[in-house]
C-alpha positions in Angstrom: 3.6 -7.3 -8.9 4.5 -5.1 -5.6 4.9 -1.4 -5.6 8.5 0.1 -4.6 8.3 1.7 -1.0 8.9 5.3 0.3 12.1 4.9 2.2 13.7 7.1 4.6 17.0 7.6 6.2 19.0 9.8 8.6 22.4 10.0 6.4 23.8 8.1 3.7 24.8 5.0 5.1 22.2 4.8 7.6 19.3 2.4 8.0 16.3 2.6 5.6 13.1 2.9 7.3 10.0 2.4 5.4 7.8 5.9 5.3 4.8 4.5 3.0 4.2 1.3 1.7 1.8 1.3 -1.0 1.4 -2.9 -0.9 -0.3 -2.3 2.5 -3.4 -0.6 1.1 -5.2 -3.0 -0.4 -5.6 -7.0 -0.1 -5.6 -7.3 -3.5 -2.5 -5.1 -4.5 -4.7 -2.6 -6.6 -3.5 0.6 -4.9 -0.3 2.3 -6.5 1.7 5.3 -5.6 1.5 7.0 -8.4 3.0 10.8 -7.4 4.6 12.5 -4.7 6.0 15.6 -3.0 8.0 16.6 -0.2 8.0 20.0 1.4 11.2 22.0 1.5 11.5 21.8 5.1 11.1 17.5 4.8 8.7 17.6 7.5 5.9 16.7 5.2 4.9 14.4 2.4 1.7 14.8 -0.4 1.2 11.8 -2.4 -1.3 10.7 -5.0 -2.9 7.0 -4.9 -4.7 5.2 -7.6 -6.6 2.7 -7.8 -7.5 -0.1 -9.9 -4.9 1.3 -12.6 -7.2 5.1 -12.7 -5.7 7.5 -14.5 -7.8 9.4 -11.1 -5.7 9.8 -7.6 -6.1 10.6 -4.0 -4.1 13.1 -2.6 -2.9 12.8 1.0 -0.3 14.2 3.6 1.7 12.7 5.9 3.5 14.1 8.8 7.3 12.2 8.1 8.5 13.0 12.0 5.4 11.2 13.0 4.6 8.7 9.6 0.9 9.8 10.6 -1.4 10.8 7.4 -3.5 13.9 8.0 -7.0 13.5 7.9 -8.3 15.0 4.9 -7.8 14.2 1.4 -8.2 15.5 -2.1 -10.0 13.0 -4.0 -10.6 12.7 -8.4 -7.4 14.3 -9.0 -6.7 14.4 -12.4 -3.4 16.3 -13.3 -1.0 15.1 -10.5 2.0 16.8 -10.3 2.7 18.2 -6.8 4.5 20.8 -6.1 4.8 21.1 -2.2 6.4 24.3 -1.6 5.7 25.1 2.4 
């Protein structure tokens, strides 16, 4: 079954553009989105992948002007709630 998409769009009625598409992670569809955060200023995004249905997630940011993730990455996170106040 597919994962919904991070969307993006410039105002209400404007054109959707996908920002992260968790069904492009993995061949065999076992990646999931499973938090996320955006900072106050919307120029960033953290979210949390899991795989294989693991209670265990990946934490990574993405520049949204850009849709390019930033290298690093928190790995074996276990409580996933992000606040991303910047």
């Amino acid at each position: 079954m597919p994962c919904s998409m991070l969307t993006l769009q410039d105002e209400l009625d404007g054109k959707a553009e996908v920002l992260l598409d968790p069904n492009t992670l993995s061949k065999d569809g076992t990646v999931a989105l499973s938090t996320y955060s955006i900072s106050e200023d919307g120029n960033y995004i953290a979210y949390g992948l899991s795989e294989s249905g693991s209670d265990w997630v990946s934490i990574h940011v993405m520049n949204v002007t850009n849709k390019q993730p930033m290298p690093d990455k928190l790995s074996w996170v276990g409580n996933h709630h992000l606040p991303l106040d910047c």
